[in-house]
Every structure is written in C-alpha cells, then in structure tokens.
DONU-20178 format. One record per atom (N, C-alpha, C): residue number from 1; residue in three letters; z, y, x. Coordinates in steps of 0.02 Angstrom, whole numbers, plus 50000, padded with zeros to 5 digits. Each point is the difference from the previous one (the first is absolute). Layout:
<rs>
{seq=NUM&type=ALA&Z=Z&Y=Y&X=X} .
...
</rs>
This chain:
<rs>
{seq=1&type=UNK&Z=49629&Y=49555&X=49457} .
{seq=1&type=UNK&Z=50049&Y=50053&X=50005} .
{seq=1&type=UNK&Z=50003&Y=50024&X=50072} .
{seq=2&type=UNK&Z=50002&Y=50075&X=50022} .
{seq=2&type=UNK&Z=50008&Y=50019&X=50050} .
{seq=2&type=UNK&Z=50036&Y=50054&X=49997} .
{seq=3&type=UNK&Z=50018&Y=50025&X=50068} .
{seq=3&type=UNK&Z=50050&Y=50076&X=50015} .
{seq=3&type=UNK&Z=49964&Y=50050&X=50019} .
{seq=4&type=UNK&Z=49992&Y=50051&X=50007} .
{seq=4&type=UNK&Z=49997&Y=50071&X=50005} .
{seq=4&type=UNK&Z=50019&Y=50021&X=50041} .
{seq=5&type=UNK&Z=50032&Y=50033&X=50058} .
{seq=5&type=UNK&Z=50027&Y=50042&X=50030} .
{seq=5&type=UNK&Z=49993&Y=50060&X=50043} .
{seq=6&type=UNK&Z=50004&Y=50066&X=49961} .
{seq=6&type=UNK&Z=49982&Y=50063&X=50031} .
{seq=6&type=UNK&Z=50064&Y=50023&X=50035} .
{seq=7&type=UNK&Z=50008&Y=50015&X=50082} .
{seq=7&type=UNK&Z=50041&Y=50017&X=50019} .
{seq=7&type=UNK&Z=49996&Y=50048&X=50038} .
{seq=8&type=UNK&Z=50045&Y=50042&X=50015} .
{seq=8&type=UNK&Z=50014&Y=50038&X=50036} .
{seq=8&type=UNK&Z=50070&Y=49982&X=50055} .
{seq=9&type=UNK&Z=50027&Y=50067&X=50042} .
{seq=9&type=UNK&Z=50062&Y=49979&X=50016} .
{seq=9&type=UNK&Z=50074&Y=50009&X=49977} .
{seq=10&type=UNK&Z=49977&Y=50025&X=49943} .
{seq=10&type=UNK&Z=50058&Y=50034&X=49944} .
{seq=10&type=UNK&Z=50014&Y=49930&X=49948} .
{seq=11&type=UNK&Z=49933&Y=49974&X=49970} .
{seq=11&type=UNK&Z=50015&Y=49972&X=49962} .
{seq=11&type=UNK&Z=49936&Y=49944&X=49967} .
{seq=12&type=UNK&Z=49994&Y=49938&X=49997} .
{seq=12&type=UNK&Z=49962&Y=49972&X=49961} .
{seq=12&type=UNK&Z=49985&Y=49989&X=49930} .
{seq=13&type=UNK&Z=49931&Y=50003&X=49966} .
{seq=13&type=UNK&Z=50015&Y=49995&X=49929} .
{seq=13&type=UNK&Z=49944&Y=49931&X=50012} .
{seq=14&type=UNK&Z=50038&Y=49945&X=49974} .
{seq=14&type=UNK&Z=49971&Y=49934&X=49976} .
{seq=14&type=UNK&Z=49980&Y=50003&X=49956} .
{seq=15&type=UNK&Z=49942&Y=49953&X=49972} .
{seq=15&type=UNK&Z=49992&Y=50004&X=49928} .
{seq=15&type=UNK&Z=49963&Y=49922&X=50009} .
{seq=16&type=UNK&Z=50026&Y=49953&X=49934} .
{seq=16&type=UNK&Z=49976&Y=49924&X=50008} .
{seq=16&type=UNK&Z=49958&Y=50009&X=49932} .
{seq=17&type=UNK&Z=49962&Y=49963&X=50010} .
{seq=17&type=UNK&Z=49933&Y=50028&X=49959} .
{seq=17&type=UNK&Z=49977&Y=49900&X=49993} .
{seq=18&type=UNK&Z=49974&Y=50003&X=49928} .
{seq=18&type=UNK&Z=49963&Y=49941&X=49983} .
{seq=18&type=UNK&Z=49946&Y=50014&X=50004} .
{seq=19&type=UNK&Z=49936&Y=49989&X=50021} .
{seq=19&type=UNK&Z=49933&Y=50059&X=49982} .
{seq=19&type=UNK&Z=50019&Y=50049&X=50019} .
{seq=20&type=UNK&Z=49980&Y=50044&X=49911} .
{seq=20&type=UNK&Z=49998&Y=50059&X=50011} .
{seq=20&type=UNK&Z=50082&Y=50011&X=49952} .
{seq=21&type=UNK&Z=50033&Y=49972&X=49980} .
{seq=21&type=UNK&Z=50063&Y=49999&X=49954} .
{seq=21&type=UNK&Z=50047&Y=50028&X=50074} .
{seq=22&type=UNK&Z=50046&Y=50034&X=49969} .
{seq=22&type=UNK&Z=50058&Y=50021&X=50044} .
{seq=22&type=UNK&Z=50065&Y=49941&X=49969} .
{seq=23&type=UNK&Z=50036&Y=49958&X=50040} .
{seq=23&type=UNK&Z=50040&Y=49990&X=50011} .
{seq=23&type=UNK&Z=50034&Y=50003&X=49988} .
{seq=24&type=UNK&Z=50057&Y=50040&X=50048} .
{seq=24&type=UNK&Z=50029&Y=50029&X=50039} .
{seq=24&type=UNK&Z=49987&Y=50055&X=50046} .
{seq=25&type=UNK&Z=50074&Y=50048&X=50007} .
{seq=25&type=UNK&Z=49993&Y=50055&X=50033} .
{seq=25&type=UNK&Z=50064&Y=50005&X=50047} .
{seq=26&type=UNK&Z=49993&Y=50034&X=50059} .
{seq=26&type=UNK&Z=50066&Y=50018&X=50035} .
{seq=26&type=UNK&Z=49989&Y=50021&X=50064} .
{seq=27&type=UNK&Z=50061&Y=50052&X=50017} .
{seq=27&type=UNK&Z=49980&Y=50006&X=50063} .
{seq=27&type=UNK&Z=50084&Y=49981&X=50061} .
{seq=28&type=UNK&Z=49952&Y=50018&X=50056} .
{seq=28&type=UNK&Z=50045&Y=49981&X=50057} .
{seq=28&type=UNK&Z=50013&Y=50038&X=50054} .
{seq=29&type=UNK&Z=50044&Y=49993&X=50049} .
{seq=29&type=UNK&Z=49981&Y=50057&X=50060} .
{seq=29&type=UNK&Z=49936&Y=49994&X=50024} .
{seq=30&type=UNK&Z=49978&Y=50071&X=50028} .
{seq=30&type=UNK&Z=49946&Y=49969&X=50042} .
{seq=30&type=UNK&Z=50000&Y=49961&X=50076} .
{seq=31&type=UNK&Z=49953&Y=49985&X=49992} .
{seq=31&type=UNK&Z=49971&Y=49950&X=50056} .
{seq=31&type=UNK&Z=49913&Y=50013&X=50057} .
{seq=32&type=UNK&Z=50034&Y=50027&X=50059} .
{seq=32&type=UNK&Z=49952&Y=50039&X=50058} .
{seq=32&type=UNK&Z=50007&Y=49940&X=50050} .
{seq=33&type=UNK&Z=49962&Y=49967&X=50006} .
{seq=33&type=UNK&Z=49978&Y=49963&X=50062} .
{seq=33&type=UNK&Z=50006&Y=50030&X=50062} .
{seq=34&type=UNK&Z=49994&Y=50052&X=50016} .
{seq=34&type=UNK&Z=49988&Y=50039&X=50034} .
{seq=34&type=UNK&Z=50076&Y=50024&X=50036} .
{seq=35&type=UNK&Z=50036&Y=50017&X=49938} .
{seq=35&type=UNK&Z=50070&Y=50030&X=50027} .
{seq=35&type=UNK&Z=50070&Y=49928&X=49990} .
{seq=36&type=UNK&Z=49962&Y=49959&X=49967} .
{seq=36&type=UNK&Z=50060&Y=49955&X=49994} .
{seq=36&type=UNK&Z=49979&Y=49924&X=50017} .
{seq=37&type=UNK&Z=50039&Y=49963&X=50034} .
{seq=37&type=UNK&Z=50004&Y=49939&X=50046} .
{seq=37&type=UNK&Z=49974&Y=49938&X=49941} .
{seq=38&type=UNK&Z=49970&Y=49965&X=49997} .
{seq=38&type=UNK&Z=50000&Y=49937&X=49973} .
{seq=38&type=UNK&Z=50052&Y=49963&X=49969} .
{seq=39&type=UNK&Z=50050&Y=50000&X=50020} .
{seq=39&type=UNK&Z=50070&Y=49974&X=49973} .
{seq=39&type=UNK&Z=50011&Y=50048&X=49939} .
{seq=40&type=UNK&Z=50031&Y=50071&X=50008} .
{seq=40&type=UNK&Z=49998&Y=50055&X=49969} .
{seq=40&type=UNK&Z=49939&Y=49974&X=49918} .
{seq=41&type=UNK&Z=49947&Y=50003&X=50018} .
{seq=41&type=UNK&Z=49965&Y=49991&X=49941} .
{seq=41&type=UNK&Z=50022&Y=49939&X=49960} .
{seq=42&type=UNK&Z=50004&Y=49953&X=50030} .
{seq=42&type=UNK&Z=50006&Y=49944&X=49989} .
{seq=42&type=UNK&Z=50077&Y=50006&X=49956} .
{seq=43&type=UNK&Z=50043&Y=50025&X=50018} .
{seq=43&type=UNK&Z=50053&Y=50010&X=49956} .
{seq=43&type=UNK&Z=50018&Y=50030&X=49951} .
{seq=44&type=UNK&Z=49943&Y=50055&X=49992} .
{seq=44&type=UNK&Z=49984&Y=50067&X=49941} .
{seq=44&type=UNK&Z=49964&Y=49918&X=49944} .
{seq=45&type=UNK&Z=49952&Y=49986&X=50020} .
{seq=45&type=UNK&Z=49966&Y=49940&X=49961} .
{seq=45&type=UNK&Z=50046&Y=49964&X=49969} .
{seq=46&type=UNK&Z=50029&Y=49967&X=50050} .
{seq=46&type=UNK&Z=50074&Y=49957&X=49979} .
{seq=46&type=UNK&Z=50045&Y=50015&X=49933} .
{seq=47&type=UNK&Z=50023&Y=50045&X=50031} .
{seq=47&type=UNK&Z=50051&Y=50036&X=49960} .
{seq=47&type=UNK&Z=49988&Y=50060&X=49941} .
{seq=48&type=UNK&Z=49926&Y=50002&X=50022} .
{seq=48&type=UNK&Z=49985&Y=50068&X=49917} .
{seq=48&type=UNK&Z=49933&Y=49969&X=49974} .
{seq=49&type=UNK&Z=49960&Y=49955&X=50017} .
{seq=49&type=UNK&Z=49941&Y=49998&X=49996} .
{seq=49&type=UNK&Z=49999&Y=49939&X=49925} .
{seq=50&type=UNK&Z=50015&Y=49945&X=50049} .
{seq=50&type=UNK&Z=50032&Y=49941&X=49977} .
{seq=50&type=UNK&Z=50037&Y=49982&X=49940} .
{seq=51&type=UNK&Z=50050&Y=50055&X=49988} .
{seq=51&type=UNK&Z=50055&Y=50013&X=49941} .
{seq=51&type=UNK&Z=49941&Y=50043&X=49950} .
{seq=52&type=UNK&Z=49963&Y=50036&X=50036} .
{seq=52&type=UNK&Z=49965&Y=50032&X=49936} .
{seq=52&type=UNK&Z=49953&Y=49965&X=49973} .
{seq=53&type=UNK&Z=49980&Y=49955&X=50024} .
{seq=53&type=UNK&Z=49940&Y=49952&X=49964} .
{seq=53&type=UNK&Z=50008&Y=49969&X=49945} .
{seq=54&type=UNK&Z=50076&Y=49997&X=50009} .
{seq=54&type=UNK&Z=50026&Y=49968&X=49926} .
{seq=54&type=UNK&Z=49977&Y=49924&X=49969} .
{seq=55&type=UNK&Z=49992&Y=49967&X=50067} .
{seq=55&type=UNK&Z=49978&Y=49931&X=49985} .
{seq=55&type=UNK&Z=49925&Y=50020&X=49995} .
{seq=56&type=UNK&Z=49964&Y=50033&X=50017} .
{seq=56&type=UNK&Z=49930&Y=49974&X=49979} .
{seq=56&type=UNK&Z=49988&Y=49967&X=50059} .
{seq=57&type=UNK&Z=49940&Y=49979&X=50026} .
{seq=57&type=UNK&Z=49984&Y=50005&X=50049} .
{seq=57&type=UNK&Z=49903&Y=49995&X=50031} .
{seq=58&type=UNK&Z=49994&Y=50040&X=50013} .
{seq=58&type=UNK&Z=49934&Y=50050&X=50011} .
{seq=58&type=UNK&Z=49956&Y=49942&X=50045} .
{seq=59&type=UNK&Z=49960&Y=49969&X=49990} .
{seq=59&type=UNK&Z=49934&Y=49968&X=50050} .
{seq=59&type=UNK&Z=49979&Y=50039&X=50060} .
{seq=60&type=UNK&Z=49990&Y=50077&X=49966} .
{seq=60&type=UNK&Z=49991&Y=50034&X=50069} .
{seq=60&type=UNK&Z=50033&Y=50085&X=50019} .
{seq=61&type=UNK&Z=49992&Y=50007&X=50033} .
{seq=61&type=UNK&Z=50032&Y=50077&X=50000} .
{seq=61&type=UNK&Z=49953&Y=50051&X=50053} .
{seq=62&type=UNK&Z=49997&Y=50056&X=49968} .
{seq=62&type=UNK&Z=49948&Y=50048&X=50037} .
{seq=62&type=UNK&Z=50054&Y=50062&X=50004} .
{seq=63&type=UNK&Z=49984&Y=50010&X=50048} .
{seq=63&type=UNK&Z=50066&Y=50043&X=50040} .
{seq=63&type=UNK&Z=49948&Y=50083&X=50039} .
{seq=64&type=UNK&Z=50011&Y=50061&X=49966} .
{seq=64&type=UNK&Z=49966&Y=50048&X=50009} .
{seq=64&type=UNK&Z=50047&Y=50043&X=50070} .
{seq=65&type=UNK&Z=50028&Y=50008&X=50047} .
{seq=65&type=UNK&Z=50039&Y=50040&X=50013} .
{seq=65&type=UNK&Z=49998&Y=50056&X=50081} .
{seq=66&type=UNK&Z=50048&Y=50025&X=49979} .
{seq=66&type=UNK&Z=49997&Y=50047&X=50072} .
{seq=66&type=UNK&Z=49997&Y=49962&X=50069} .
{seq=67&type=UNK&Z=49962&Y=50001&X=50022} .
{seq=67&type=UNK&Z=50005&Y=49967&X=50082} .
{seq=67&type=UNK&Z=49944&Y=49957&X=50016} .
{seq=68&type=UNK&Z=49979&Y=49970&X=49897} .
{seq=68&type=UNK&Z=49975&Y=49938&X=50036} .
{seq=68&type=UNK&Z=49933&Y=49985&X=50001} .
{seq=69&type=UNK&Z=49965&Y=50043&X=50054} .
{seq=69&type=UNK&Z=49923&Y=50023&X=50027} .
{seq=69&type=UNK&Z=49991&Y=49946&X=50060} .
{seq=70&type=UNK&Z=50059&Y=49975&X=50040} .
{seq=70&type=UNK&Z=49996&Y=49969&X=50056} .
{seq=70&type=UNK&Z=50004&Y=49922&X=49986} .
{seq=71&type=UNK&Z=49966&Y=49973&X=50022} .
{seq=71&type=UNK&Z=50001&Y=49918&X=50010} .
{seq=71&type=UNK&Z=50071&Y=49982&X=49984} .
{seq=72&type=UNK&Z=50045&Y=50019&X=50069} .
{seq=72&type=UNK&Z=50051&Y=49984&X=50008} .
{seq=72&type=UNK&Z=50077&Y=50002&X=49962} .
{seq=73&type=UNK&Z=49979&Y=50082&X=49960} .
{seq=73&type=UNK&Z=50041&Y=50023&X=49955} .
{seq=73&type=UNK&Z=49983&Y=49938&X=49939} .
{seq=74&type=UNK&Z=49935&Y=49987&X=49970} .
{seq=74&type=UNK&Z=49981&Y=49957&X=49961} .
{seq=74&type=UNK&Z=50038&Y=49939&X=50000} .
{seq=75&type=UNK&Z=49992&Y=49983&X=50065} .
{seq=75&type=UNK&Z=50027&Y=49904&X=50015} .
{seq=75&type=UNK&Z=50088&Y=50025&X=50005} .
{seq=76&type=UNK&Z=50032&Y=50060&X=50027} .
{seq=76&type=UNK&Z=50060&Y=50000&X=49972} .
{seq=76&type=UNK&Z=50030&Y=49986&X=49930} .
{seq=77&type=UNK&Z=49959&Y=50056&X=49959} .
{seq=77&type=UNK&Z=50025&Y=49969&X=49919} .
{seq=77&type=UNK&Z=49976&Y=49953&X=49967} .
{seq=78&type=UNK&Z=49944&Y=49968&X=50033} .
{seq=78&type=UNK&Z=49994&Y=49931&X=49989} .
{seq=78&type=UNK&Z=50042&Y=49942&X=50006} .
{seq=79&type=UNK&Z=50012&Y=50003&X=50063} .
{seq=79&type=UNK&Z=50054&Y=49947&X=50031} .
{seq=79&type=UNK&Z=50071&Y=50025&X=49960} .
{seq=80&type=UNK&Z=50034&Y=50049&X=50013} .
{seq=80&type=UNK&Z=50058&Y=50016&X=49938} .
{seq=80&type=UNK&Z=49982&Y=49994&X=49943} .
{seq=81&type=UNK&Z=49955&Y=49991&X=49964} .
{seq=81&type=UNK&Z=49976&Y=50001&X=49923} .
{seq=81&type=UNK&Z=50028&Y=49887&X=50006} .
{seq=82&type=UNK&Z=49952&Y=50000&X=50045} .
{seq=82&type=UNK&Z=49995&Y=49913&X=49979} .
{seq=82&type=UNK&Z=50073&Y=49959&X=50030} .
{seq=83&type=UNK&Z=50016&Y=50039&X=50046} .
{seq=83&type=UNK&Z=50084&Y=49967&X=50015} .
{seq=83&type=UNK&Z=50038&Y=50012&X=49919} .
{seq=84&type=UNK&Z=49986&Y=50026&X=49940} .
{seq=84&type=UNK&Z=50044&Y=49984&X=49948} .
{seq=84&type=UNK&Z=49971&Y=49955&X=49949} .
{seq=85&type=UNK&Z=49945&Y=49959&X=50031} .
{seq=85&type=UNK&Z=49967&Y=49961&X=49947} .
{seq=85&type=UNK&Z=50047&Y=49927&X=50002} .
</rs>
C-alpha cells in the first residue's frame, strides 16, 4: 500500500492506492516547500493528512508538488513527512 500526492499551493489531492486499486481519496491544503517553513508542513500533515488516512497506513508515499525541483525543498517535505511517522 502506498500514497499519492499531487500538490499544489491551494490544495493537495492524495490518493492511497493498493497496486493499481484506489483506496482511498482526499484532499488537503496545499503544501509549497518553497513558501512554507517545515513546521508549517509538518502540521498541515498532522492535522489533515493523518485524520484522512483513516487508519490505513501507506509503506510509502510519493509526493508530486509545487516547489519540489530542489534538493532542499525535497529533504524539507521529507523531514516533515517522517516527523509524523
């Protein structure tokens, strides 16, 4: 089982996927590496990410989004992704 995530800075659409089976669906605010601090993400995750999973919980997550072309932007939503594991 894994996650999905196409984002922008408006809004994320997750999608948890078995294979090729859909899941689950939902979305969240978005999330820009770029315009928002590490903590910031880290609390969008927390508090909307987390509750929407609905108890599953995903082996891995692939994360599509605005910002994140740069190393650094990368290891931001990395590091906020894995501070809620």
């Amino acid at each position: 089982m894994f996650i999905v995530a196409e984002s922008g800075s408006t809004k994320v659409e997750w999608r948890l996927m078995d294979g090729e089976e859909l899941i689950h669906h939902f979305y969240t605010t978005g999330l820009n590496p770029y315009i928002q601090k590490e903590d910031e993400i880290n609390s969008i995750i927390q508090m909307e990410v987390v509750p929407g999973l609905d108890n599953y919980q995903p082996e891995k997550a692939y994360f599509y989004g605005a910002a994140c072309s740069s190393i650094s932007n990368q290891n931001k939503m990395k590091n906020a992704y894995n501070r809620c594991k």
